[in-house]
N, C-alpha and C positions, 0 to 999 in steps of 0.2 A: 792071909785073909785081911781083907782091908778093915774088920773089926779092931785088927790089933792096930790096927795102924793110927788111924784116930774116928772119932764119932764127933759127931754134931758138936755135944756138948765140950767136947774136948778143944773143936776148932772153935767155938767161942770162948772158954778159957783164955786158949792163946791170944785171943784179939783184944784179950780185955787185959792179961798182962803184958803188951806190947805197948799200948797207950796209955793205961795208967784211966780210962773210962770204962764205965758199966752199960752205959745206957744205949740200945742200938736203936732207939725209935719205934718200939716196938716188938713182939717176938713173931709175929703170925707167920713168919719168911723161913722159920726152925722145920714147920712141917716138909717145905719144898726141900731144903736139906737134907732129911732124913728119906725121902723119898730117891735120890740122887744118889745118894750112896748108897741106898738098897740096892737099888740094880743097876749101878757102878759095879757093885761087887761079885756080879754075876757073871760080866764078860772077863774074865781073867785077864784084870789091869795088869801089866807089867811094872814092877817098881818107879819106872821113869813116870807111867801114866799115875800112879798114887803122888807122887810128887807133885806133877802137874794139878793133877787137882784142888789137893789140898793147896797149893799155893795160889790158885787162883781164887778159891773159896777165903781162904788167910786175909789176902789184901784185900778184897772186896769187905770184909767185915771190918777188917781194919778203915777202911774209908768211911763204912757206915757209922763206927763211932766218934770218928773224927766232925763228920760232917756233922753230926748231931750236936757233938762240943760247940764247935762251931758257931749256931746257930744259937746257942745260950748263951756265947762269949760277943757275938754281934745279931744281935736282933734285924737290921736291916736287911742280912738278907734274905730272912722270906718274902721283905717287900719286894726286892728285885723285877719289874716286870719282863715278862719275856711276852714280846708283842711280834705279832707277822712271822715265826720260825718259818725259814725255807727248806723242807723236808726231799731227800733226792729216794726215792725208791722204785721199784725194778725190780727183775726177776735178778737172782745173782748172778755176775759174770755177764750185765745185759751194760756194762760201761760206765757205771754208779762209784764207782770209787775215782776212778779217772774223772767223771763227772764234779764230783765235789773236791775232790784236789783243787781242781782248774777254778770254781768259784772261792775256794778260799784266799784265795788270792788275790781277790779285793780288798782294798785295805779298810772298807766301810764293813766285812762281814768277819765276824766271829766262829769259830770253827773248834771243837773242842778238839786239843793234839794228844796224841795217845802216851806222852810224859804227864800231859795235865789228868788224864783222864785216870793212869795210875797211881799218882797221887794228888789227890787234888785238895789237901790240906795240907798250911793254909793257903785259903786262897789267891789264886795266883795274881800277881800285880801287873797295872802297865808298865809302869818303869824299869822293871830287871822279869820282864815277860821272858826277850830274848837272850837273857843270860842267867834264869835260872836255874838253882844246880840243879836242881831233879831233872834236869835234860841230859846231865850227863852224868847223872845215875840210873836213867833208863837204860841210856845208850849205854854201859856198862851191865846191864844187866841182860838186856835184849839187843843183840848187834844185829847189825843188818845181816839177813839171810839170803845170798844169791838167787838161791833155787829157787825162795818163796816167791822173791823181788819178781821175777818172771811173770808169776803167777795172781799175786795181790801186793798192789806197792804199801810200803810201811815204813816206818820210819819211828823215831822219837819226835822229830817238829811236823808229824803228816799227820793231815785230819785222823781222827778217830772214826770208827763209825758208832753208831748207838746201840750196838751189843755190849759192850762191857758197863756202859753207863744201867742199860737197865738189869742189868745184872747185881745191883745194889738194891733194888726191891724182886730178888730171885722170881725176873722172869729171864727171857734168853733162850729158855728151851732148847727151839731150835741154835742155837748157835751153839752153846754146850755140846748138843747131841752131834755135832760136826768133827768136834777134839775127842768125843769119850762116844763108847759104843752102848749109847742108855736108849734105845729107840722109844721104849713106852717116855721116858722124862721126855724127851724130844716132842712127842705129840703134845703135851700138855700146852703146846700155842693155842691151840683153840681155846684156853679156860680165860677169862677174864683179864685184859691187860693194865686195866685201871689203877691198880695200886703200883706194880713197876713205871708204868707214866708218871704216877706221881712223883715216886722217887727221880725220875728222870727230867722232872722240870726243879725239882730241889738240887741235882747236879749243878744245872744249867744254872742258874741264880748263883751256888756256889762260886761258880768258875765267874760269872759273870760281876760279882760283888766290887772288885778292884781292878776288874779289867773289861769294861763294857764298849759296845760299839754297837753301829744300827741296826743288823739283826745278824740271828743266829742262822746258818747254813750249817744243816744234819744229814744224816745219812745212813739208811742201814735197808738192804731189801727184803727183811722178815717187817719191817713196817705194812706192809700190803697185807698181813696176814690181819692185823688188828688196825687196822682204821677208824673205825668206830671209838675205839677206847682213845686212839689220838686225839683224836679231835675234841671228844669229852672233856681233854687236858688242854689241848692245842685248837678252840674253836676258830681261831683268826688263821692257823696254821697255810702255809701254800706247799702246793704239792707237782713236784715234778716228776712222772714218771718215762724211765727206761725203757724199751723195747728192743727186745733182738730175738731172731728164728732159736727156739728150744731148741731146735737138735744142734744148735752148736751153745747152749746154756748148758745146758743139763751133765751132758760129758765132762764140760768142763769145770761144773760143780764138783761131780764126782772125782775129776784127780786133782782138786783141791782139798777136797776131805779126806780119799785115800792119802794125799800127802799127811797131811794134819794127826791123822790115826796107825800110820806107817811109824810116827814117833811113841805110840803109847801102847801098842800092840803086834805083839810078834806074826800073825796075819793079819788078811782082811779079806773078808769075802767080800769082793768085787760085784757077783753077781746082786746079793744083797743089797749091798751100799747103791747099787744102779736102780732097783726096785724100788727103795725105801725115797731118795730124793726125787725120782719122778715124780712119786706117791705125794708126798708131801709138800713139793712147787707147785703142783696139778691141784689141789684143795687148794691151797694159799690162794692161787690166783682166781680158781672159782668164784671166792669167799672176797675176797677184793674185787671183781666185777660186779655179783651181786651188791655188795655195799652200793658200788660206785654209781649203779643203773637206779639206787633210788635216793643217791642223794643230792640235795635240791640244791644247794652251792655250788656248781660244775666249775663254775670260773676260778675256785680254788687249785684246781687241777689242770696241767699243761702238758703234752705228750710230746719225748721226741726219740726219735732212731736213734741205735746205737751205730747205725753206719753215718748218719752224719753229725754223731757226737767225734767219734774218730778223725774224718776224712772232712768237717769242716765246726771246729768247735768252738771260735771264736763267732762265728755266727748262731750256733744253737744260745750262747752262752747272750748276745744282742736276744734272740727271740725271747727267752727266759724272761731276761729283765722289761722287755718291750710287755709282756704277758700280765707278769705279775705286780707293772707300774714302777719297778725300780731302776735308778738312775745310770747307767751305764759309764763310766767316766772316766777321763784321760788316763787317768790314773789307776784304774782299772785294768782297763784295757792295755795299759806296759807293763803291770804287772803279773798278766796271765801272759804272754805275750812273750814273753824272759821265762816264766814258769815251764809253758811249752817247749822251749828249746833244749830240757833234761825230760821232760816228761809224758812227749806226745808218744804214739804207740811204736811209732819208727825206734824213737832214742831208746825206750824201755828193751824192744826186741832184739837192737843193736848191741845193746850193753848187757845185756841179761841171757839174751836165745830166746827162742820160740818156746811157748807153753802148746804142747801136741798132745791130742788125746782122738781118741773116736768114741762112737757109741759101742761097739761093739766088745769094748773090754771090759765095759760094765753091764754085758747082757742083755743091749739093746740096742734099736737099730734106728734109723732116722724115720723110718716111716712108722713104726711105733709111738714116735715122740711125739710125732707131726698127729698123727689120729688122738692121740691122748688130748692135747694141747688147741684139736682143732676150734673149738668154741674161740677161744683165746685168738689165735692166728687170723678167723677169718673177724673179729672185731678189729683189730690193731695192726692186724699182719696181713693183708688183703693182699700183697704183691710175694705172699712167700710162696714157694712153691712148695707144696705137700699134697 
């Protein structure tokens, strides 16, 4: 029983004997815990899955005391501003990670990498940015995964996206509910995202304290679920969003989570898992529409295809910056350019294989997806067929 295994108060003990601090910024984030291992406990974690867990619970608290240290040992960086964030969101699998890979590659924009993002105390420097050893105590810890690689590219030096960041004021919900089989924690995206935002612009100053540049480019597509609380945080924020036909999102959701849960659970019901992501991209996007039809700053907001993010992405990437007024430059442009030549969708399928899934293995069929999604399709997606 995952009782014996640890409790809340147990995994904060440990974070507080590992750093040598008490203080995590507050406790109100203890309740979301307790709720998470309640019905964690229910689907019969397998050992590996209690491990993973706790270890991702472990270093997030450990971040959160560190960051708090922190912040009493340098007062400046609350000042930190974070002005104009360039936000990449999309349905999942709609070309958002391929997306922000490629803008990070400006050597003007910021990008939080998923070594900095697991530890991110202390803050990271310019000068030994690219020789940092927690780059290669990530990569020692987390090596590169073929199968994944296919599937979601990652890396120790590759953008992060902004689920584990706000997983430091225990929101994430859904992205949790992606690795562990907790579907009620999972919904709790709809409850307030205000206080994980906060925490998530205290990351970003973190990271940003000793190593700043003209702005930050983010990424994560459970962004579309709270918008509203973004912006609360991020009111200069710009926002680009992803489109691609659901019946080839969805599918491909789902054998990315079956992958994800194939490690923590001896089955998976597939039909289920097909059910539950419909269900819950299908609201998300509703909930992100509605926001978007009544909010009065449109020009924040820029759309493009995930066919010609693919098939022509140094010109979305010109469109982007021509949109949101930013500079496009020599040096840019060779440096996505050289980027692309490991990372376009050719090179990835080439070295990796194809990621193959249908609707059908998870209980559903494309014209299901296409009816579910239709409000969606014929705003955005007027040339899809369904």
């Amino acid at each position: 029983m995952i009782a014996d295994f640890f409790s809340t108060e147990q995994l904060l003990d440990e974070a507080r004997l590992a750093t040598g601090f008490v203080d995590f910024g507050g406790d109100d984030f203890t309740s979301e815990i307790d709720l998470l291992l309640e019905e964690f406990k229910l689907g019969k974690p397998t050992p590996a899955a209690q491990l993973a867990l706790k270890g991702m619970l472990l270093r997030t608290m450990i971040n959160r005391l560190a960051i708090v240290n922190d912040a009493k040992q340098f007062p400046e960086i609350a000042t930190q501003e974070i002005e104009h964030p360039l936000f990449v969101v999309g349905l999942p699998r709609s070309g958002t990670t391929f997306l922000h890979g490629l803008l990070a590659q400006d050597p003007a924009s910021r990008c939080p990498l998923e070594w900095e993002v697991a530890r991110p105390s202390p803050p990271p420097e310019a000068a030994s940015y690219a020789t940092d050893p927690r780059i290669q105590q990530y990569r020692d810890e987390a090596p590169e995964d073929p199968e994944l690689q296919k599937m979601h590219l990652h890396g120790a030096e590759y953008p992060s996206e902004c689920g584990m960041i706000l997983l430091h004021g225990l929101g994430n919900h859904t992205g949790i509910g992606s690795f562990f089989d907790v579907p009620n924690f999972a919904a709790r995206w709809k409850r307030s995202a205000i206080q994980p935002f906060q925490w998530h612009k205290r990351f970003l100053q973190q990271l940003q304290y000793k190593n700043a540049r003209q702005r930050w480019v983010l990424k994560y597509p459970v962004h579309l679920m709270n918008m509203a609380d973004l912006f609360a945080v991020y009111p200069d924020a710009r926002i680009v969003v992803t489109h691609r036909d659901p019946a080839r999102i969805i599918p491909s959701v789902c054998s990315l989570v079956e992958f994800f849960r194939k490690r923590n659970y001896e089955t998976v019901n597939k039909a289920a898992l097909g059910a539950f992501e419909l269900g819950i991209w299908t609201e998300g996007m509703q909930r992100f529409m509605a926001f978007r039809d009544q909010y009065e700053n449109s020009h924040q907001f820029m759309d493009v295809s995930y066919q010609d993010v693919t098939s022509n992405p140094l010109q979305v990437v010109s469109d982007i910056y021509q949109h949101h007024e930013i500079d496009f430059t020599a040096e840019a442009k060779a440096a996505m350019n050289s980027w692309l030549g490991n990372y376009s969708q050719q090179s990835v399928t080439s070295k990796y294989g194809k990621h193959s899934y249908t609707p059908e293995q998870y209980g559903l069929t494309e014209e299901l997806i296409h009816k579910t999604f239709a409000q969606y399709i014929e705003k955005y997606l007027p040339n899809c067929s369904h």
